[in-house]
C-alpha positions in Angstrom: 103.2 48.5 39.3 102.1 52.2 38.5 98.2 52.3 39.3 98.8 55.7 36.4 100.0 53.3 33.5 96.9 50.7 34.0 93.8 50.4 32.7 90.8 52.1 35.0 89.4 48.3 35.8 92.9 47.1 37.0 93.3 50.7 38.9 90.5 49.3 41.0 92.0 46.2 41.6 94.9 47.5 42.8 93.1 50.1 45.1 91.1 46.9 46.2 94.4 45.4 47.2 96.2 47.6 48.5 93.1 47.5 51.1 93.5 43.8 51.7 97.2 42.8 51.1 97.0 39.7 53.4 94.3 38.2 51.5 93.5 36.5 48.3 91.6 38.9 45.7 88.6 37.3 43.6 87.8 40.2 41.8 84.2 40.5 40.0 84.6 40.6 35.7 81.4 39.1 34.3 81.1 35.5 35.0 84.3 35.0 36.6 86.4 35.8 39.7 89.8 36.6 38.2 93.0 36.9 40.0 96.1 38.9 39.3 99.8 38.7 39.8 101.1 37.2 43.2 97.3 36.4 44.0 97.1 34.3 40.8 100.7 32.4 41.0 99.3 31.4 44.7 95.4 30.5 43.6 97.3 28.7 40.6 99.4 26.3 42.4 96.7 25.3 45.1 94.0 25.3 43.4 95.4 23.6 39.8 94.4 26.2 38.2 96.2 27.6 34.6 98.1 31.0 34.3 97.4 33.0 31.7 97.7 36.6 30.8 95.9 40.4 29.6 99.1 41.6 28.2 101.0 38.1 26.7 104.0 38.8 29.3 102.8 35.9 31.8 105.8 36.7 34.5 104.4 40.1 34.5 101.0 40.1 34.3 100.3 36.3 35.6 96.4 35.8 35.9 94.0 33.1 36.4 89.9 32.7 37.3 86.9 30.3 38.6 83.5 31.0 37.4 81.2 32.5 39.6 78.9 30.2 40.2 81.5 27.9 41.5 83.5 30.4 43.4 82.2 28.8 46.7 84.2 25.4 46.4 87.4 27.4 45.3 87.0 29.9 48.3 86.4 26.7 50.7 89.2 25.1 49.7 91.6 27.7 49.9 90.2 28.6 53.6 90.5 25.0 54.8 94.0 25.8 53.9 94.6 28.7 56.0 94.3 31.4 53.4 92.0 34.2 53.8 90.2 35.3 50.3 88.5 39.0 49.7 85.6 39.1 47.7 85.1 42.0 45.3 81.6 42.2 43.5 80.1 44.5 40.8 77.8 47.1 42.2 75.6 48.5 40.2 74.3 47.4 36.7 77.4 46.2 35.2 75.3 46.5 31.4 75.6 50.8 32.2 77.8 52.7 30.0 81.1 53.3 31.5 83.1 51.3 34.4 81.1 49.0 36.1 82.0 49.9 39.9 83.6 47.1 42.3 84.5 47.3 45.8 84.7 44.0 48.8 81.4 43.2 50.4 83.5 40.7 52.4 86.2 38.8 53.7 86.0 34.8 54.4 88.4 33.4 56.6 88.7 30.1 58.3 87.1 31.0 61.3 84.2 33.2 59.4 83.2 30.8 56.5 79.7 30.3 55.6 79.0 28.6 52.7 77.7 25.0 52.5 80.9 23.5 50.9 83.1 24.8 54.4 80.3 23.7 56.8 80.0 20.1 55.5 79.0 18.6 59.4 77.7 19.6 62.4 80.9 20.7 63.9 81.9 24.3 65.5 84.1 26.3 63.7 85.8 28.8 66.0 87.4 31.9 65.8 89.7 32.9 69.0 91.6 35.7 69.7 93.9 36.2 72.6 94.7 39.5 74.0 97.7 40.3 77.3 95.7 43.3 79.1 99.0 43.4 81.3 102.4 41.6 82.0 101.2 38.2 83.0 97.2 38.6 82.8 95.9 36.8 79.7 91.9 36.8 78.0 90.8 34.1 75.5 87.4 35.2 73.5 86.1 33.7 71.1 83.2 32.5 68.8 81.4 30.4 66.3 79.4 33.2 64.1 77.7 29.8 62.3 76.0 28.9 65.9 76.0 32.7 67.4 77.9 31.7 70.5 80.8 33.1 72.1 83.1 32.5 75.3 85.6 34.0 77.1 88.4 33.1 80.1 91.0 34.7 82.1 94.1 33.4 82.9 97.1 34.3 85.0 100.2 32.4 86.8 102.9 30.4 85.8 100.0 27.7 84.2 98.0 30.1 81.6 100.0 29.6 78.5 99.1 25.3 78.9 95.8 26.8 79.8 95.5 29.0 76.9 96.8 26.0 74.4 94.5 23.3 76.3 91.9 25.6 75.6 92.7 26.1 72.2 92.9 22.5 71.1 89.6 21.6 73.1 88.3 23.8 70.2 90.0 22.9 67.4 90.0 26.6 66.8 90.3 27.5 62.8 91.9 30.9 63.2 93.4 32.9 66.2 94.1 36.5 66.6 96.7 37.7 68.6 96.3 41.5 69.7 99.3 43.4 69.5 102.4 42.9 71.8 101.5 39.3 73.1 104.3 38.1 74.8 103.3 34.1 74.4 103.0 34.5 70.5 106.0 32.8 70.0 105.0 29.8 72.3 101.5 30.2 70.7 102.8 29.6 66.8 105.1 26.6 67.9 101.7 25.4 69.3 99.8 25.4 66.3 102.1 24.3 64.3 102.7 21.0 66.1 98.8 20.9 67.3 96.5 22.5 64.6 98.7 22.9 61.5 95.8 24.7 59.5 94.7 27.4 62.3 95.0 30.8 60.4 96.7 33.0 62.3 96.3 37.0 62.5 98.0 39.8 64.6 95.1 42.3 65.3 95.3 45.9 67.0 94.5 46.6 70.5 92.3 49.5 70.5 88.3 48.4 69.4 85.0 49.7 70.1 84.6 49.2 73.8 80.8 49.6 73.3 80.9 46.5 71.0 79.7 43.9 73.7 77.4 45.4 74.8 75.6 45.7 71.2 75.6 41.9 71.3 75.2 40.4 74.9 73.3 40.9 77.4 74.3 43.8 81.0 74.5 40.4 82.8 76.6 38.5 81.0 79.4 41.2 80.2 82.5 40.7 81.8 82.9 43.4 84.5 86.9 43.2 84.0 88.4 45.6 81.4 91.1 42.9 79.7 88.1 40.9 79.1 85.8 43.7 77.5 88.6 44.8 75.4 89.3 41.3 74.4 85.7 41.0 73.1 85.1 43.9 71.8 88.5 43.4 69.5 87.0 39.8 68.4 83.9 41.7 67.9 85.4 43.9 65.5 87.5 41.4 63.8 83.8 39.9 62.6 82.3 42.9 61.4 85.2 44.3 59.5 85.7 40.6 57.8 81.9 39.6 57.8 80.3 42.8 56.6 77.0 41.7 58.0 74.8 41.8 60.7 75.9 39.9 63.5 73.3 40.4 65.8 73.0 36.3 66.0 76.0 36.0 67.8 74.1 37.0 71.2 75.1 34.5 73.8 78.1 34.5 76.1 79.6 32.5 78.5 82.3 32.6 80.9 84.4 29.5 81.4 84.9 29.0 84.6 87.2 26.6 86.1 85.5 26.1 89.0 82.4 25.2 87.2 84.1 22.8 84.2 87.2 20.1 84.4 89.8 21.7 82.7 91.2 18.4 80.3 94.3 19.0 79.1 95.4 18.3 75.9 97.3 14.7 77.1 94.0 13.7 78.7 92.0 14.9 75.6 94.3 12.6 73.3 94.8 9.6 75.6 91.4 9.3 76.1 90.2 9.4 73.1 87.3 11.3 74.2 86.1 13.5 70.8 89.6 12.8 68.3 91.0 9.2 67.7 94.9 8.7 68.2 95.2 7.3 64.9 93.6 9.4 62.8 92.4 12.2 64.7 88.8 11.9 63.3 85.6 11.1 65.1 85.4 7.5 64.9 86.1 4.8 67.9 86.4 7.8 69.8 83.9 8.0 73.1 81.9 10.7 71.6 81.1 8.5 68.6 79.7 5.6 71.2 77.6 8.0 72.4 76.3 10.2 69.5 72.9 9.4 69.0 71.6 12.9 68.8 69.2 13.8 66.2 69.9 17.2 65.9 73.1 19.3 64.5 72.7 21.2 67.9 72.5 18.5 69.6 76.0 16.8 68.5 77.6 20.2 69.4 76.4 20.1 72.6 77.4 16.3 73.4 80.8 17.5 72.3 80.8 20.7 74.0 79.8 18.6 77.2 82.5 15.8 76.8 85.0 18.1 76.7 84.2 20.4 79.7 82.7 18.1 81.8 81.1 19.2 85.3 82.3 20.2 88.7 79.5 21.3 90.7 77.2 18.8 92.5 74.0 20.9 91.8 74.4 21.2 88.1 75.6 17.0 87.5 72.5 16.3 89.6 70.1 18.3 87.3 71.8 16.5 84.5 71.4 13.1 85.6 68.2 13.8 86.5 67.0 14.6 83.4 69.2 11.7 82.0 67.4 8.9 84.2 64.3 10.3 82.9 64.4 9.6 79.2 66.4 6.6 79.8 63.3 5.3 82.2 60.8 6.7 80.0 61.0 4.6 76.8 58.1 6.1 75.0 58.9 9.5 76.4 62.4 9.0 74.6 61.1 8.1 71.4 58.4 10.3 70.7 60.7 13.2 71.5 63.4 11.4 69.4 60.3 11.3 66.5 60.0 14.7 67.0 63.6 16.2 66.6 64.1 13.6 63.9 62.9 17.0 61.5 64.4 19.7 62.8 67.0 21.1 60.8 70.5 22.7 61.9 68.3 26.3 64.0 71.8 28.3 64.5 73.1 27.9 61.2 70.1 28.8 59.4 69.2 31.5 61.4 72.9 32.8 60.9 72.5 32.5 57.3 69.2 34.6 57.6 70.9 37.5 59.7 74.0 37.5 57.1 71.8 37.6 53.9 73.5 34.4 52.5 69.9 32.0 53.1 68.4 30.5 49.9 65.0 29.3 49.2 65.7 25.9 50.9 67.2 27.0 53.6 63.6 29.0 54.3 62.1 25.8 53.6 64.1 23.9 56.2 63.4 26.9 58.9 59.7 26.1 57.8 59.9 22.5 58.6 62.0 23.2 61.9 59.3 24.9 63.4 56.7 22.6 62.3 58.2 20.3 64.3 58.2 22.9 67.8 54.7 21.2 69.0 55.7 18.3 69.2 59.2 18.8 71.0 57.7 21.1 73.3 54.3 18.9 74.2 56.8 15.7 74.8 59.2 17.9 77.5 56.0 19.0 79.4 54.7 16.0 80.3 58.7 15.4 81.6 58.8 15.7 85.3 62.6 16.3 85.5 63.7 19.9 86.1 66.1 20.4 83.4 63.2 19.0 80.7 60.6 21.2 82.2 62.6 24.1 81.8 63.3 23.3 78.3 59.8 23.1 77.6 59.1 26.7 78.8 61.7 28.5 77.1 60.6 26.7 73.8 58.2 29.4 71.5 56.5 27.8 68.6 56.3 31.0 66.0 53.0 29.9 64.7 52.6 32.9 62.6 56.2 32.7 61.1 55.8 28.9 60.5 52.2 29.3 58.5 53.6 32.7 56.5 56.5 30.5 55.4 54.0 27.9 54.6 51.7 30.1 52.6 54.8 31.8 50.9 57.2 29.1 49.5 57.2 26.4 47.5 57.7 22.6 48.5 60.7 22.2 46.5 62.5 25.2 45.3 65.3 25.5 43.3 69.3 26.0 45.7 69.8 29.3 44.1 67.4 32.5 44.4 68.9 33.2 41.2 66.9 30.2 39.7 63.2 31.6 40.8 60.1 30.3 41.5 60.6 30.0 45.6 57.3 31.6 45.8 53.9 30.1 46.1 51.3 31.1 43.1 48.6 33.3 44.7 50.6 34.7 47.1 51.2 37.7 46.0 49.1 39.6 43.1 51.7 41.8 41.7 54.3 38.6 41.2 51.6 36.8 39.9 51.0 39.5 37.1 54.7 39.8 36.2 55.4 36.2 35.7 52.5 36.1 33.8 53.7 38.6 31.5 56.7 36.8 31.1 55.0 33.5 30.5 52.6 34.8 28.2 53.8 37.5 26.7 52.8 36.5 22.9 49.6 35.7 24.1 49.5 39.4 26.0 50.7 41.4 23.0 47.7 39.5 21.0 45.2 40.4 23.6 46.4 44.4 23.4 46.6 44.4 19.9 42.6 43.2 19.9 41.7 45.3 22.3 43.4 48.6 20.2 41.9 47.8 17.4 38.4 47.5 18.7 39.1 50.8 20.2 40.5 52.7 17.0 38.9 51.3 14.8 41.6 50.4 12.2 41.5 46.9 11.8 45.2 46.8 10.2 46.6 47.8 13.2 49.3 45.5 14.3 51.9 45.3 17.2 55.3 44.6 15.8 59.3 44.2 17.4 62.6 45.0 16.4 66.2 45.3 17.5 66.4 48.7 16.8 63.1 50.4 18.0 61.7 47.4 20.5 57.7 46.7 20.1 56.2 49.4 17.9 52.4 50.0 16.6 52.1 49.6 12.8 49.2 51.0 11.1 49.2 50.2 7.3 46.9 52.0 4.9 
């Protein structure tokens, strides 16, 4: 199409897609996300959507939309089937004279989704990319930007492709990035199309900030090999140039080391039933559902995490045992600190939500009652005697002064959107107080003015008066 023979509004879709052709375009008009053209014929056939049309010629100008307010579930279920969807918004006051400006403030993909209606348990959702820093030599990294944690692994020898897919599947990763040139992408694709049939897949450059990492992670934990700093720092960048947020949560990395973790392959994995069922692939019957009593979203995570990477060195089972004979011998021990996690929200994913600017009122709420509950948690892991508990306890901080300026601040039950008001506590702060009073009691407001002028002119026919045209006018009548 000729971007001179179109209206201004579609020449910024088309500039708007011409900078994201491998995604899906919701683009911003009023109350609606609308799509155009090829975007439209593919959100139309998976979503059930009808086509319709600006111009009358449907097989030119095919177009469809969702309302905005439900855009979430349409963007969720798009990504959970591999697509990737750009998000173009109205900036600026879109009642100003003239074009209303639009540009993308992000980019959800199945390995950087968000919203409530993606993240509907307590499960990771990863994002991997794998990069070939020379012939043979092989770095995974990857991340879940919900939890803030990343990884990484090197691999060489004639086993590293089974290692990189072993890895892969232990994950369940929802979308992998392949940096340029990879010579096992063919071997790779065949994988996930057997394996993980709804991993998004992506071809990324080679070349990233190499200062990346070390914005995120600390000295200590970045990987002193090159491969593996380029390898992060290209995932990095991935996430920042989809995300468009602040990232700073994702802040803890680890190195998996095979000498420190079994390495279960995928036939172990499957045979066992360890995390996925044969049947079904799901959760249930499997060994992690005997043992999943956790309390906590974090908790499940790790219980998975540990299933599937279970220990090698003596030092490190012992601690763990240790801690596990404890609780297990402690009866009352276990169930006060069981009473006390019982509260405690999902901590990653709301603080990610808080760093990314996506939190609502409740989600504040929930961080409120979280650390309400710190106390207790950390008073029942001191009077542990294990190592592994005591540790725990000293690396908990209670954020007393957040918890009681959350308290003072929010309401007990506010509304899911910020759009909806009235999050705030009355008496918290004067200058809201006055403004929702003058949009509560405006009538009553006006009244009061119009006394007061009156007694202060004099002219007792003074009256305060509205219209369309003119707004609120003084009328004095002779």
């Amino acid at each position: 199409m000729d971007a001179q023979n179109v209206t201004p509004m579609m020449q910024q879709y088309l500039a708007a897609k011409e900078a994201h052709p491998g995604e899906l375009l919701f683009f911003r008009l009023g109350d609606f996300y609308e799509m155009f053209f090829d975007d439209a014929k593919v959100a139309a056939k998976e979503l059930g959507l009808t086509l319709t049309s600006r111009s009358g010629d449907l097989e030119k100008n095919p177009m469809c939309g969702v309302p905005y307010h439900a855009a979430d579930s349409y963007i969720a279920r798009l990504v959970a089937k591999g697509f990737k969807v750009a998000i173009a918004e109205q900036i600026g006051d879109p009642k100003a004279k003239g074009l209303t400006h639009r540009e993308v403030v992000k980019v959800v993909t199945p390995g950087t989704a968000l919203s409530d209606e993606v993240l509907r348990d307590a499960s990771n959702i990863y994002i991997v990319l794998l990069h070939e820093p020379a012939p043979g030599q092989f770095v995974l990294a990857g991340a879940d930007i919900t939890t803030g944690e990343a990884f990484y692994a090197v691999y060489a020898g004639e086993h590293a492709a089974q290692q990189i897919m072993d890895e892969l599947y232990r994950r369940m990763a929802a979308e992998l990035l392949l940096t340029e040139d990879f010579s096992l992408a063919d071997e790779v694709r065949a994988f996930l199309t057997h394996r993980l049939p709804h991993c998004a897949v992506s071809v990324v450059g080679r070349d990233a900030d190499a200062a990346l990492p070390a914005q995120h992670f600390p000295a200590e934990e970045i990987p002193r090999d090159a491969g593996a700093r380029a390898a992060l720092a290209a995932l990095l960048a991935y996430l920042h140039e989809t995300v468009m947020a602040d990232l700073s949560q994702i802040n803890r990395l680890t190195f998996l080391d095979a000498a420190e973790t079994m390495q279960l392959d995928i036939d172990t994995l499957r045979n066992l039933e360890i995390t996925r069922s044969l049947r079904d692939g799901g959760k249930k019957n499997t060994l992690f559902d005997v043992l999943d009593f956790t309390r906590t979203p974090m908790g499940t995570r790790l219980l998975k995490s540990w299933l599937e990477h279970p220990l090698l060195t003596p030092h490190r089972i012992d601690a763990r045992l240790d801690a596990v004979a404890e609780l297990v011998e402690k009866s009352t021990l276990r169930a006060d600190l069981r009473d006390a996690l019982h509260t405690v929200y999902d901590f990653e994913r709301l603080l990610t939500r808080i760093e990314t600017q996506t939190a609502n009122a409740r989600d504040l709420v929930a961080l409120r009652i979280s650390l309400a509950a710190l106390p207790a948690v950390r008073a029942c892991l001191t009077a542990a005697a294990s190592r592994l508990l005591v540790r725990a306890a000293g690396e908990i901080e209670t954020f007393d002064a957040l918890r009681d300026e959350l308290t003072r601040a929010l309401v007990d039950e506010p509304g899911l959107s910020v759009r909806e008001g009235g999050m705030i506590r009355a008496g918290y702060h004067a200058d809201l107080d006055e403004l929702r009073r003058f949009s509560h009691d405006s009538k009553s407001l006006l009244q009061e003015m119009e006394e007061r002028e009156r007694t202060r002119t004099g002219i007792k026919t003074l009256k305060i008066g509205y219209n369309k045209v003119f707004g609120y006018y003084i009328e004095v009548r002779h």
